[in-house]
N, C-alpha and C positions, 0 to 999 in steps of 0.2 A: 440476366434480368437486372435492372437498377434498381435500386431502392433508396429514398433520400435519409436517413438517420438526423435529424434535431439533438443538437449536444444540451447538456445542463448548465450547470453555474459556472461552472469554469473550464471555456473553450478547448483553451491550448492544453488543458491536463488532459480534458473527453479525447481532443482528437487524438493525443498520443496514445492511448489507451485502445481507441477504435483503430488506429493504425497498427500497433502491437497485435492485436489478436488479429484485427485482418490479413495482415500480412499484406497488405494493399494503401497504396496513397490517396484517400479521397479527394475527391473533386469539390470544392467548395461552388454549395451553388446558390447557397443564401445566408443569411444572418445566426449563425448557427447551426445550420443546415451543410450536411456533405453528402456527395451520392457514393454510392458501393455498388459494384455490377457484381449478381451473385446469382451460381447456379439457378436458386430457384426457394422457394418460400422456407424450405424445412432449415435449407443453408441460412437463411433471415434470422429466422426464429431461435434457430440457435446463440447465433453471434449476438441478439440482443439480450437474449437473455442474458448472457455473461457480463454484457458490458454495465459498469453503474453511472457513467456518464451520458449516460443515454435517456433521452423524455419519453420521443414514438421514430416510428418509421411509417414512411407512407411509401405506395408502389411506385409505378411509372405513368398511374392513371392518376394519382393524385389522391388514393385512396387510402387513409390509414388502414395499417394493415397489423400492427404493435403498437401498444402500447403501455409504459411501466406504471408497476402497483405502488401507485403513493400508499395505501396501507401495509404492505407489506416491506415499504420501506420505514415508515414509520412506526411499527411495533417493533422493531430491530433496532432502532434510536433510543422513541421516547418509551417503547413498551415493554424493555426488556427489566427485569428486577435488579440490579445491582449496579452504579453506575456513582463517581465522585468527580462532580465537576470542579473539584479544587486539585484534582489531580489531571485536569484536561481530558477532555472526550473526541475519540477522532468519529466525523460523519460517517455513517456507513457506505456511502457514495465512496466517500475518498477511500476508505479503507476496501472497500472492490475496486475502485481504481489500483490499488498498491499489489493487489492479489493478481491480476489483471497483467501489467508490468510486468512482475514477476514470473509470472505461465508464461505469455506469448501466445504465440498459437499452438502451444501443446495442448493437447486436450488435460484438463487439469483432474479430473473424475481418477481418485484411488491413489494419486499422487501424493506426496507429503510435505507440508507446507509449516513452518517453523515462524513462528514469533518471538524472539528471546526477549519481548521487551513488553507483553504481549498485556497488562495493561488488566483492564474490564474484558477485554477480548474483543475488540470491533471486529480487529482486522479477521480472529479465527472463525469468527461467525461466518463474515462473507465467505471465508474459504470452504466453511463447513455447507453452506448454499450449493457450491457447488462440486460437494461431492467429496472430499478432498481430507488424506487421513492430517488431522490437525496435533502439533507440538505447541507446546506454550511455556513459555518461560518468563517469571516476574521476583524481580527480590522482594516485594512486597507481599506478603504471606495475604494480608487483607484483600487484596488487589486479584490473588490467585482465588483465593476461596468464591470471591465475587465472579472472574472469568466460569470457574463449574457452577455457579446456579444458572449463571445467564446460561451458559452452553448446553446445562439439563434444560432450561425453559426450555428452548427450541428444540430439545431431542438433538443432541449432538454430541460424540465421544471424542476426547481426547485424552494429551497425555500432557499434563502439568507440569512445571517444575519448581525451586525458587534456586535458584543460582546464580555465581555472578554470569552477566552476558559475557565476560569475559574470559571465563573457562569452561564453555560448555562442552568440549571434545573431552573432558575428562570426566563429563558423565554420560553422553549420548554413545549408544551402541547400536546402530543404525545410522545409514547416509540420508541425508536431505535433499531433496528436489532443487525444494524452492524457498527463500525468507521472504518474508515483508513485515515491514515493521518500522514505527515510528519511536524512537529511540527516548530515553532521558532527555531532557532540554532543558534542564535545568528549573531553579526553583520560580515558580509563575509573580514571583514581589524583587527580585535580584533586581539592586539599583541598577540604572543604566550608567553609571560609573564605574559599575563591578563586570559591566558587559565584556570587554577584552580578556578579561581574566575567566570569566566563564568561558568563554567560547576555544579559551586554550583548553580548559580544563578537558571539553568535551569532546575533542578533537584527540585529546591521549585517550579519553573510555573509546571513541568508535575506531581510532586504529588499533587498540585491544582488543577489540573486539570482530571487528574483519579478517586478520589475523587467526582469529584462534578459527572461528565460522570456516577457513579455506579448509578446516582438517577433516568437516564433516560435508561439506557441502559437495554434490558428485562434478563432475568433470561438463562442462555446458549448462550447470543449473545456476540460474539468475537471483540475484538480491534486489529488489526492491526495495529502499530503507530513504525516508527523510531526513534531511538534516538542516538546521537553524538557521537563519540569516539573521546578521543582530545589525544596528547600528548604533554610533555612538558619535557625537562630533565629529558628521558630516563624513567617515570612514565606515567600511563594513567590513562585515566579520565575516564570512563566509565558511563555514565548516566542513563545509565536504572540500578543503581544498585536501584534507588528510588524504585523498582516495590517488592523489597524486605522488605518493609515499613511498619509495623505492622498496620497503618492507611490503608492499601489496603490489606487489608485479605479477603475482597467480591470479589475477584478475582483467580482463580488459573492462572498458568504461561502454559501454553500450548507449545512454544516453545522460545527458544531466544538463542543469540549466535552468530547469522547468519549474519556476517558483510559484506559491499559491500562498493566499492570504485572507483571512475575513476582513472587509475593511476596515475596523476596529484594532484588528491584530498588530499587538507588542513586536512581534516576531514572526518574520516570514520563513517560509517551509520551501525547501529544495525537493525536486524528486532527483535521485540519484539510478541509474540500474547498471547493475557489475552481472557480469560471467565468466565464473572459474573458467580457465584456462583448461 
């Protein structure tokens, strides 16, 4: 059976995301719009649910048949208690998109899903949406304490930490699934003079840190993680070129490329996705 799926704000991240869990290449067949041939309505309704790049789905008669709870997207935004836009806020779209990437088409329900960088907690809400035992990790004590009230709002258990991102195998006792996670980026006022020099800087924490992640991370489970694009006199800084690093060869490159931006934004965002070997 078809069904045409309407993507959100940003195409090329939706479709990656609808092709990842589909496991299928959509047919674009309008402005945003791709179609999916799928067993039959319960197969639908599940796949959208997951996806966050998703608006509605219509049948093959033309008939909406889904469509997403802009309130329940936005009580997970603007309505959750704890949140510092001076330390950047990722959209809950994007951070189910990262959750998203990271599963695949595994069913992600009891799975375990890791954020070492993990902020206010976007990304572990979405993952706690769908089911999914949640790890959290922030060197910011403020930052963590703020991820457990959001995560009690919603009714959601996890397991906290504050560490560096770069030695978490010497506290975790349990293997991981899956990561997602949108990393340090440095400080949101950094001259664009000081750009080159940051972006080296950040480049030695995320190969620290993929590195240390290969000790826990099980054998086929995926990283979903952003990383920085800067520019500076008409040159760019690209930071996941780390992921090309002889030191991370227990990884294959599964996708990357995939930049996103608010058109405002200082700094564009890479999606990266790695699978231990």
């Amino acid at each position: 059976m078809d069904f045409t799926f309407s993507l959100g704000f940003s195409e090329e991240l939706a479709l990656m995301e609808l092709t990842s869990v589909s496991g299928q290449t959509p047919e674009k067949v309008g402005d945003h719009q791709y179609q999916v041939r799928l067993p039959g309505f319960s197969q639908m309704n599940y796949l959208a649910n997951r996806l966050g790049g998703l608006v509605e789905v219509v049948d093959s008669d033309g008939k909406m048949v889904w469509r997403h709870s802009a309130k329940a997207w936005f009580k997970r935004d603007r309505g959750k208690p704890y949140s510092d836009r001076h330390k950047g806020l990722l959209p809950p779209k994007i951070a189910r998109i990262l959750v998203n990437l990271a599963v695949g088409r595994v069913d992600p329900e009891g799975k375990t899903l890791l954020d070492p960088f993990c902020g206010s907690g976007s990304v572990l809400l979405e993952a706690g949406v769908l089911k999914m035992h949640l790890l959290g990790n922030d060197l910011d004590p403020a930052q963590i304490a703020g991820t457990k009230r959001n995560l009690n709002f919603f009714g959601y258990d996890s397991k906290l930490m504050t560490y560096e991102a770069t030695a978490l195998s010497d506290h975790l006792n349990e293997p991981v699934d899956f990561i997602a996670t949108e990393p340090y980026m440095g400080r949101p006022a950094t001259r664009v003079d000081r750009l080159p020099d940051l972006a080296k800087g950040l480049m030695k924490l995320y190969l620290g840190c993929l590195k240390d992640w290969l000790k826990f991370l099980k054998i086929g489970g995926r990283i979903a993680m952003i990383f920085p694009v800067f520019e500076y006199q008409d040159r760019q800084y690209k930071t996941s070129t780390v992921i090309d690093d002889p030191k991370l060869i227990g990884y294959n490159i599964v996708a990357k490329g995939v930049i996103y931006s608010q058109p405002e934004a200082k700094v564009r965002r890479e999606i990266v996705i790695l699978e231990k070997k």
